[in-house]
N, CA, C and O atoms as CSV, one atom per row, in Angstrom:
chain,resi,resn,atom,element,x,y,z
A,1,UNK,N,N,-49.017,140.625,-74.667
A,1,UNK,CA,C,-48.275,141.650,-73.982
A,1,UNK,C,C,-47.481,140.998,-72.858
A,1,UNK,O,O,-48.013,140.198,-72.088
A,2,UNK,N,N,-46.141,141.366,-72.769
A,2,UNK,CA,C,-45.211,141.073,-72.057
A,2,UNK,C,C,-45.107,142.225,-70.674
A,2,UNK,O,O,-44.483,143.283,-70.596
A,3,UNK,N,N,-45.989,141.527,-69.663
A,3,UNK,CA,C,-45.441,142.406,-68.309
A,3,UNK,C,C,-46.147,144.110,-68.755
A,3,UNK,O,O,-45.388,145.035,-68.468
A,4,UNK,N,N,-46.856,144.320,-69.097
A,4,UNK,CA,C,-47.754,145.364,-69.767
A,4,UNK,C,C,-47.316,146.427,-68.345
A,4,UNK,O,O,-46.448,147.295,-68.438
A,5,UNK,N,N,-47.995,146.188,-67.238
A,5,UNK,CA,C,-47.308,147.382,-66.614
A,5,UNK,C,C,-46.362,147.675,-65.596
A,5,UNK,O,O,-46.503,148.244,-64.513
A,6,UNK,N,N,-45.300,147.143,-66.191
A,6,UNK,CA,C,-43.695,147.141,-65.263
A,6,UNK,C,C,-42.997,148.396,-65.224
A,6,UNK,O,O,-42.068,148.635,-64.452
A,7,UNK,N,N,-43.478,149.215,-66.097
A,7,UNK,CA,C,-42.698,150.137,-66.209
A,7,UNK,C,C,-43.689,152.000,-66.225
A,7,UNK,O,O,-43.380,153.099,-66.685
A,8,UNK,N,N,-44.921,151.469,-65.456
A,8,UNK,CA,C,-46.257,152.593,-65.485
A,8,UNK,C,C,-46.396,153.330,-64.316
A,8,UNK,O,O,-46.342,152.762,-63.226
A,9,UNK,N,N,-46.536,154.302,-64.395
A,9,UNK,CA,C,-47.079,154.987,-62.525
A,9,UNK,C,C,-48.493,154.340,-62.136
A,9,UNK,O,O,-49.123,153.390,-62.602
A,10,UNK,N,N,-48.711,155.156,-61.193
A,10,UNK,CA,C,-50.283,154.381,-61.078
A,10,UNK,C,C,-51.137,154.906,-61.611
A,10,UNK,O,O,-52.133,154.200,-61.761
A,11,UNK,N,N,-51.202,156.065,-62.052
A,11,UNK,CA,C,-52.172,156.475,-63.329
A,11,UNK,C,C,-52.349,156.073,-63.979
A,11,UNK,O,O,-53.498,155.655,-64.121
A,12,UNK,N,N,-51.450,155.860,-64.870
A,12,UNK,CA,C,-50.818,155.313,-66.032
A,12,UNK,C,C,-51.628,153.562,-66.442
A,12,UNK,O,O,-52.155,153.154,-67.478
A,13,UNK,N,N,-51.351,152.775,-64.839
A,13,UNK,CA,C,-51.799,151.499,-65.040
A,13,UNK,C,C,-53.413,151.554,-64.937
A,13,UNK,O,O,-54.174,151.141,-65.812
A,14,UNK,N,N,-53.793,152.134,-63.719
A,14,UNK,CA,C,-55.381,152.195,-63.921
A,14,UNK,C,C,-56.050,152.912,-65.514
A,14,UNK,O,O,-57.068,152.271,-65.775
A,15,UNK,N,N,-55.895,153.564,-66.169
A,15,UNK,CA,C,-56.297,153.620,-67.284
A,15,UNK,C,C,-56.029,152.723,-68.304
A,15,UNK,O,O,-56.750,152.446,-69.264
A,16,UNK,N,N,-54.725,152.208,-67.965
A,16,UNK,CA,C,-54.621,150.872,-68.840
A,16,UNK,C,C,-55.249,149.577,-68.568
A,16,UNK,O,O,-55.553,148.743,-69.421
A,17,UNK,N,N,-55.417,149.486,-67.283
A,17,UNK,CA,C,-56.337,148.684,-66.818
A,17,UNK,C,C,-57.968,148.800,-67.301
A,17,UNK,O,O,-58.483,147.729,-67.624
A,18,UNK,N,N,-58.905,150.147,-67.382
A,18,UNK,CA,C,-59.919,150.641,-68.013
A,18,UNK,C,C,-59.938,149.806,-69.211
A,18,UNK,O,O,-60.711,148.877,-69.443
A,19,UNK,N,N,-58.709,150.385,-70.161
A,19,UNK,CA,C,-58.485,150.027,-71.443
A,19,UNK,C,C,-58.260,148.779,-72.215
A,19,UNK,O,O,-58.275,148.562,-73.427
A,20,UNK,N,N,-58.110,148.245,-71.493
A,20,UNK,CA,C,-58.444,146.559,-70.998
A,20,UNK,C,C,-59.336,145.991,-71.330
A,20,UNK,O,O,-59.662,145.382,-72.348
A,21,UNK,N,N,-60.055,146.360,-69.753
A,21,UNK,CA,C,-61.203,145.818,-69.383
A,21,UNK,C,C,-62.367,145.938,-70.511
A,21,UNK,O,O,-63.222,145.076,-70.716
A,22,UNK,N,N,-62.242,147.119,-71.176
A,22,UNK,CA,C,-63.358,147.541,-71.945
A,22,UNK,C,C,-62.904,146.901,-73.809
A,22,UNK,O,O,-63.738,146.808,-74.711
A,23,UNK,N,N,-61.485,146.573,-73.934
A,23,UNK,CA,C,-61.079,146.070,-75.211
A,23,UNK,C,C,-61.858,144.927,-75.594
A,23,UNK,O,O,-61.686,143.789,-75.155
A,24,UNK,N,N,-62.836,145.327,-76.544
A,24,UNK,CA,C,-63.919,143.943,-77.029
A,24,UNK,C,C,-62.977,143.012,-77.539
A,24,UNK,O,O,-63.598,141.969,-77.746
A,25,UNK,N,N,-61.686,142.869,-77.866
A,25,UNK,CA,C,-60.980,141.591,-78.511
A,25,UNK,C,C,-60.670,140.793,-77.350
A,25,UNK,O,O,-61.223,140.663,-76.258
A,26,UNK,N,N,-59.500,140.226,-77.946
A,26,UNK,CA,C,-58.686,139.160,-76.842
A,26,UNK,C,C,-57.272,139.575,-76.931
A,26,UNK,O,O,-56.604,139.744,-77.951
A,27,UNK,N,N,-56.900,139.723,-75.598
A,27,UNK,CA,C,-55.438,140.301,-75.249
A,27,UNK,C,C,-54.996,139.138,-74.815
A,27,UNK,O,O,-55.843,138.528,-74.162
A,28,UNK,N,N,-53.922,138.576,-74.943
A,28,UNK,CA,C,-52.383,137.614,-74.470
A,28,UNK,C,C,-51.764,138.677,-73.924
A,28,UNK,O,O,-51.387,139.676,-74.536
A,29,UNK,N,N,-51.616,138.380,-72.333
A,29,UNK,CA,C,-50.791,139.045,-71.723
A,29,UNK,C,C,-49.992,138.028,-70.535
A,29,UNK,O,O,-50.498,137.050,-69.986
A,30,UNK,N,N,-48.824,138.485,-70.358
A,30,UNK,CA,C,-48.471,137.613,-68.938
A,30,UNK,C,C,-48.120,139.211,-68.124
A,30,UNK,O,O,-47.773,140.314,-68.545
A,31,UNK,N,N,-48.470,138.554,-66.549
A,31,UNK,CA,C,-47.898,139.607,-65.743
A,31,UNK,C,C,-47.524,139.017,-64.655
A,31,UNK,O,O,-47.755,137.810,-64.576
A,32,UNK,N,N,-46.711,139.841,-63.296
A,32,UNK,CA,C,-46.379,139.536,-62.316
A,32,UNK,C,C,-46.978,140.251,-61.271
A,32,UNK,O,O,-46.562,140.124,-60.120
A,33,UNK,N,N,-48.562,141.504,-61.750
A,33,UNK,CA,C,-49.142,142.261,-60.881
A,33,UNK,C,C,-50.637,141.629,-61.166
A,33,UNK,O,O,-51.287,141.589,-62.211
A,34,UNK,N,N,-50.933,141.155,-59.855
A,34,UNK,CA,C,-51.620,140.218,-58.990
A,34,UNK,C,C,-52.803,141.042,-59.063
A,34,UNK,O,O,-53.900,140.505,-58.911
A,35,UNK,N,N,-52.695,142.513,-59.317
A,35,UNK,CA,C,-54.697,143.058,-58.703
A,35,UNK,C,C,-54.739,143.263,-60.630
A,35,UNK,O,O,-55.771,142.812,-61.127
A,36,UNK,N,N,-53.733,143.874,-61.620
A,36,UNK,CA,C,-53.951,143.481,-63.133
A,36,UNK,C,C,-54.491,142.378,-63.364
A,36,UNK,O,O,-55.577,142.336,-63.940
A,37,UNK,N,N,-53.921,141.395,-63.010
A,37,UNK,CA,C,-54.895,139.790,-63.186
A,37,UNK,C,C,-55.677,139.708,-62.921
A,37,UNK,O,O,-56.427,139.279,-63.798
A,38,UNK,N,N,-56.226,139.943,-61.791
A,38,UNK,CA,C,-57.505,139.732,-60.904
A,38,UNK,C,C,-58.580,140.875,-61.864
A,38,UNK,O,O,-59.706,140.572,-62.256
A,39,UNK,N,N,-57.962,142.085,-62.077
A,39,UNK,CA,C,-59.108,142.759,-62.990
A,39,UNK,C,C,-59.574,142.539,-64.162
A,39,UNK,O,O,-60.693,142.787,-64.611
A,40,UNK,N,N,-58.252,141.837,-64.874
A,40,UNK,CA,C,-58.477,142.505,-66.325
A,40,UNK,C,C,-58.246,141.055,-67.057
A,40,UNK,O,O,-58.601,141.005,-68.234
A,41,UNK,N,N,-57.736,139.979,-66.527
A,41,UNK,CA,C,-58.153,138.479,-66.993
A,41,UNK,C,C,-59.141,137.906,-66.670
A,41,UNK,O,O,-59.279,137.753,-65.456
A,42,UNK,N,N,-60.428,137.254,-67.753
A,42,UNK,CA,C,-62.124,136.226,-67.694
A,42,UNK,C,C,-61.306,135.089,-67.616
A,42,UNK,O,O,-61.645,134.267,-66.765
A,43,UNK,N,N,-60.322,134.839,-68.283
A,43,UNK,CA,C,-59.544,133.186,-68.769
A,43,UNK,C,C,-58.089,133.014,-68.739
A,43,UNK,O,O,-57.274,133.626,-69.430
A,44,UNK,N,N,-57.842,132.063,-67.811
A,44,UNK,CA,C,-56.119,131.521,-67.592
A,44,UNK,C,C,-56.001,130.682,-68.061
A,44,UNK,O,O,-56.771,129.753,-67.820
A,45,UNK,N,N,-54.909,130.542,-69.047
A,45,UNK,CA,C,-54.340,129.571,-69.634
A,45,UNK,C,C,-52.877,129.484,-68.947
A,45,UNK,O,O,-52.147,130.460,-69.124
A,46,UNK,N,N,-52.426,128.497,-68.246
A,46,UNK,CA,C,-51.225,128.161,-67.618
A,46,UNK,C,C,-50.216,127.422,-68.485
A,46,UNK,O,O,-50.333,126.225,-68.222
A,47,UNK,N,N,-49.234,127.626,-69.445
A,47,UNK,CA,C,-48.438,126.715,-69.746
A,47,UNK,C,C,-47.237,126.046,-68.958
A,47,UNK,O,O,-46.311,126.682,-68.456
A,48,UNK,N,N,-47.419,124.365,-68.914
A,48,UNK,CA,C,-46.790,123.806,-67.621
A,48,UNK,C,C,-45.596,122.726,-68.491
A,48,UNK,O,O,-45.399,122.557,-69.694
A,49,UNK,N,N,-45.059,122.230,-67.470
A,49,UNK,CA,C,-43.983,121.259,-68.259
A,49,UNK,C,C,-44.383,120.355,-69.001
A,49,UNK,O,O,-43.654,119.959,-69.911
A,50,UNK,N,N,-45.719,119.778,-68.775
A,50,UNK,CA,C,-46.459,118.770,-69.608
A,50,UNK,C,C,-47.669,119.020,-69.674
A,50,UNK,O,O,-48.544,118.204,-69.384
A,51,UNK,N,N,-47.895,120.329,-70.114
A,51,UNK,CA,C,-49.354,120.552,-71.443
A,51,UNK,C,C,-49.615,121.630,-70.684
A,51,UNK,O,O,-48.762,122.184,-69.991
A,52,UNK,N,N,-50.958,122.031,-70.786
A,52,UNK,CA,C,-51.588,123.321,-70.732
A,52,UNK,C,C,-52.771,123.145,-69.852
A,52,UNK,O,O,-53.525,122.174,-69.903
A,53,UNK,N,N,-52.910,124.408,-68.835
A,53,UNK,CA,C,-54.411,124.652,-68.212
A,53,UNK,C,C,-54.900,125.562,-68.439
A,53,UNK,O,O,-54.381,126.655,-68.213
A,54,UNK,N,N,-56.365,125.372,-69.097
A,54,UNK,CA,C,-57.018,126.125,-69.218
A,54,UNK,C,C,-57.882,126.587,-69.032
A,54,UNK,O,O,-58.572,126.351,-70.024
A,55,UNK,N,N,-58.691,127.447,-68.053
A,55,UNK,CA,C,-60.155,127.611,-67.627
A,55,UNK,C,C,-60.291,129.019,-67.742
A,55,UNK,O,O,-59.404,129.873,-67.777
A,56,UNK,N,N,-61.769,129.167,-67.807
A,56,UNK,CA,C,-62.682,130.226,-67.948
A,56,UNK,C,C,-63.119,131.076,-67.136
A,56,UNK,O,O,-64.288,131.458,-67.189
A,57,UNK,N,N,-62.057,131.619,-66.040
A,57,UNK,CA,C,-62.324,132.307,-64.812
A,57,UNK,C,C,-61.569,133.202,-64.453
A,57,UNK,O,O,-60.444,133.286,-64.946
A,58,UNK,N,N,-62.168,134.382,-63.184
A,58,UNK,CA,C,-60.719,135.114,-62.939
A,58,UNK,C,C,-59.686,134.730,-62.011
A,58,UNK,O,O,-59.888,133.868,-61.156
A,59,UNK,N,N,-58.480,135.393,-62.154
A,59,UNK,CA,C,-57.499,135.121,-61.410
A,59,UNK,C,C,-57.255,134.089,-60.236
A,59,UNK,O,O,-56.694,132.999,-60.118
A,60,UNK,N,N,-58.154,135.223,-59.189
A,60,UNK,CA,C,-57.979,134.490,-57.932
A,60,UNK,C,C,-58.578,133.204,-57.624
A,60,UNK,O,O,-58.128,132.421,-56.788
A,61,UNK,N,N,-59.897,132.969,-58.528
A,61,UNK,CA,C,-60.536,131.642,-58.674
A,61,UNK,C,C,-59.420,130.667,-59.276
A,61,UNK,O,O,-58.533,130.119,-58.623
A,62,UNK,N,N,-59.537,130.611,-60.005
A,62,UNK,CA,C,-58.284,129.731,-60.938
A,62,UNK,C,C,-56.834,129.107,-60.039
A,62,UNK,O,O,-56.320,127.996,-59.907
A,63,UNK,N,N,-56.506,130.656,-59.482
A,63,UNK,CA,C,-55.481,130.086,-57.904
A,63,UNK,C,C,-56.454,128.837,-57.025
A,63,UNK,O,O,-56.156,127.643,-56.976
A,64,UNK,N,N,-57.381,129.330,-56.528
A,64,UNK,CA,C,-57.696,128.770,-55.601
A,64,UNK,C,C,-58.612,127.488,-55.772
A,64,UNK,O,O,-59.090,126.875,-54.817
A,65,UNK,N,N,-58.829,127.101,-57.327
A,65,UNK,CA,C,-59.552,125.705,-57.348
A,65,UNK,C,C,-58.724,124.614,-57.293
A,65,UNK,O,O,-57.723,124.380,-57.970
A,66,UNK,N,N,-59.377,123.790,-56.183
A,66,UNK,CA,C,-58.546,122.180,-55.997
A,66,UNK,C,C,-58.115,121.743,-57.401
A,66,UNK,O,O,-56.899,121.823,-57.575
A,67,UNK,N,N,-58.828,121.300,-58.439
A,67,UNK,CA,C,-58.027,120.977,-59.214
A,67,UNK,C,C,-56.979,121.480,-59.665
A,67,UNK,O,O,-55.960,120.792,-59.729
A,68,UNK,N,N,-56.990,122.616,-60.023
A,68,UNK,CA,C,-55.807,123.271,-60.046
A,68,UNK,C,C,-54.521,123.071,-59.989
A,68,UNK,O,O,-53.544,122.904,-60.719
A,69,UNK,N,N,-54.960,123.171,-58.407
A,69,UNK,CA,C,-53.647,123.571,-57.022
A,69,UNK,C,C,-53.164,121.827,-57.002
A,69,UNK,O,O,-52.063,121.409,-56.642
A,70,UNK,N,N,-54.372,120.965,-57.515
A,70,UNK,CA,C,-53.572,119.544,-57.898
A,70,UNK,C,C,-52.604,119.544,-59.107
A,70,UNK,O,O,-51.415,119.460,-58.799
A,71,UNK,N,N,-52.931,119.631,-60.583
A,71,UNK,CA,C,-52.549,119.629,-61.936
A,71,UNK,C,C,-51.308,120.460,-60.964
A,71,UNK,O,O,-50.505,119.722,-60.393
A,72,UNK,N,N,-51.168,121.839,-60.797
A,72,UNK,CA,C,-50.002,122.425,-60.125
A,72,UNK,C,C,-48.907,121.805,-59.549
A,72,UNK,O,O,-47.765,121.864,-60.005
A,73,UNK,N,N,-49.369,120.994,-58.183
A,73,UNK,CA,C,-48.532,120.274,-58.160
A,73,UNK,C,C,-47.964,119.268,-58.384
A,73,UNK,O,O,-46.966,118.847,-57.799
A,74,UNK,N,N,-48.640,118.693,-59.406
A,74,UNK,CA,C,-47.849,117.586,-60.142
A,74,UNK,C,C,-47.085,118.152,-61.348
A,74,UNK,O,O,-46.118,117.644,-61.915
A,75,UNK,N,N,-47.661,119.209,-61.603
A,75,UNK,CA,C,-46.316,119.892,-62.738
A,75,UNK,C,C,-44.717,120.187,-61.960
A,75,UNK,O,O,-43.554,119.917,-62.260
A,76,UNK,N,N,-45.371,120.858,-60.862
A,76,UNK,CA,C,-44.193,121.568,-60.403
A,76,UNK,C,C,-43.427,120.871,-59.249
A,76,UNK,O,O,-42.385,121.315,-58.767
A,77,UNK,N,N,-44.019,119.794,-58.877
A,77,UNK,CA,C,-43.051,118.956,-57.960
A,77,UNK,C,C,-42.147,117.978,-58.218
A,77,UNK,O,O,-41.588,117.250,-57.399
A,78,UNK,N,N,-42.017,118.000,-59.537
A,78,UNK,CA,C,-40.925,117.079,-60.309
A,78,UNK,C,C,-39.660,117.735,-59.986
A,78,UNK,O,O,-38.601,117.284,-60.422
C-alpha cells in the first residue's frame, strides 16, 4: 500500500489502523504518517542506494538504533 492514509479523516484512519493491526497476513506499505508507523509496523525494511535494511522492530526503535542512524548515514551522505 502506497501512502494508505493520505486521503482519510480521522475516523476513517483509526479503524484502518485497527484493521491493520489485527490483519494476520503481511501488509507492504510505505507512509509519511509517523504515529501509522509507529502502530501498525513489527518490521522495517529501508531500501537505500546500496542495498537494504532490515530489522524486526517498531518504528521509532528502528529510527533510533545506532546502527542504523550509522548504515543511514553512509547511504545518505554521498
Amino acid at each position: 500500500m502506497d501512502q494508505p492514509t493520505n486521503h482519510l479523516d480521522l475516523e476513517s484512519i483509526q479503524s484502518f489502523n485497527e484493521s491493520a493491526t489485527n490483519f494476520p497476513g503481511n501488509i507492504i506499505l510505505s507512509s509519511h504518517d509517523h504515529t501509522f508507523m509507529q502502530t501498525v509496523a513489527n518490521r522495517v525494511i529501508e531500501i537505500t542506494p546500496e542495498g537494504t535494511i532490515d530489522r524486526i522492530t517498531d518504528f521509532d526503535s528502528y529510527l533510533s538504533n545506532p546502527e542504523v542512524q550509522r548504515l543511514r548515514e553512509k547511504y545518505y551522505s554521498k
